[in-house]
C-alpha angles and dihedrals in degrees: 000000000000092000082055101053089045079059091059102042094053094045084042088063104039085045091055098045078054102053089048091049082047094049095043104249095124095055089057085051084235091169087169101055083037085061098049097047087049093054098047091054086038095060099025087053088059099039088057095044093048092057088046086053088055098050093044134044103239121187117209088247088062090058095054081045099058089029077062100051091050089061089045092054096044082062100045080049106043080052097056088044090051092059104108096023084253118204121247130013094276101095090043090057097052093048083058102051102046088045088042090052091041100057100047084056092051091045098055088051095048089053093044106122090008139100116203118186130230090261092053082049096059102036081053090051083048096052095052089055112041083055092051091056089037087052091047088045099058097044086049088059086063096054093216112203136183136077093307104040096114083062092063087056103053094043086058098050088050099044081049092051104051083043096054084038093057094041103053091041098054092052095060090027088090101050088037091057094042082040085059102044089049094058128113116203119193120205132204110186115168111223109226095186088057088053091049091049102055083046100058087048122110123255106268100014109123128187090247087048096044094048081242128128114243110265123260107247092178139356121221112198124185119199127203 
């Protein structure tokens, strides 16, 4: 849970450096409005993470898996935005923004029914990375020239990348997944209405005396 509101918190804030650049208030140098932007995706990222947390059980490997696919999704998208050798940051920022947000997508899906440790976090976020810099090597060997060759690179960093990222990936997916449907979760939830209700009671009137069932001050679930 925490891994996974730190998520939100680091994508909040690079979201929200993006959609001022998109919006052009970095090029007016308009540090105040960048701020605020930067704020609101800051706190709103972990809000939202921090209701998806509670809905899911995240590990705290889940959260270095889907952190991953996020960076794998910033590369697949920084190289469609290269094509064309485009003008401005614009382009850059919104490819991104829409990988960034992809891949996030596509990591909380991978991760769905499995729990992956912090050590299967960590070798995921290696392999990613180990194939980015495998990918740009490679390409690097060709010595590709001309006016979109950056685009090459960053095409085979991505490619790479997605490549490390799969590997490694397929290799923990299946403990991850036995590791899950072995767990056991234990649950405390208090019970407000059961506290009201012992309030609002007379003096002297006890559940035997009243014909009620003693009221319910917490609730404790185990799930299997």
């Amino acid at each position: 849970t925490a891994e996974t509101i730190v998520n939100g918190g680091d994508y909040g804030l690079l979201w929200g450096y993006l959609l001022s650049d998109l919006t052009g208030y970095t090029d007016r140098d308009d540090d105040r409005s960048t701020a605020a932007v930067m704020l609101a995706t800051t706190v709103a990222g972990m809000s939202g993470a921090g209701v998806l947390a509670a809905r899911r059980a995240y590990s705290f490997g889940d959260g270095l898996v889907m952190r991953s696919s996020g960076y794998v999704g910033m590369l697949i998208g920084t190289s469609i935005a290269d094509i064309g050798d485009p003008e401005g940051s614009k382009a850059y920022s919104a490819g991104l923004l829409a990988g960034s947000a992809a891949g996030l997508i596509v990591g909380d899906r991978l991760v769905a029914g499995r729990e992956f440790t912090r050590g299967d976090g960590v070798l995921v976020q290696l392999g990613g990375s180990a194939g980015a810099l495998t990918g740009l090597g490679v390409v690097a060997l060709g010595r590709p020239d001309g006016p979109n060759s950056s685009t090459a690179y960053w095409f085979g960093a991505a490619i790479g990348g997605v490549a490390g990222y799969a590997l490694t990936y397929r290799q923990l997916a299946g403990k991850a997944a036995a590791r899950s449907s072995e767990r056991t979760s234990w649950r405390f939830d208090l019970a407000p209405e059961g506290m009201l209700a012992a309030v609002g009671r007379a003096p002297g009137a006890g559940p035997a005396r009243a014909g009620r069932p003693v009221p319910a001050f917490a609730r404790l679930t185990c799930t299997f």
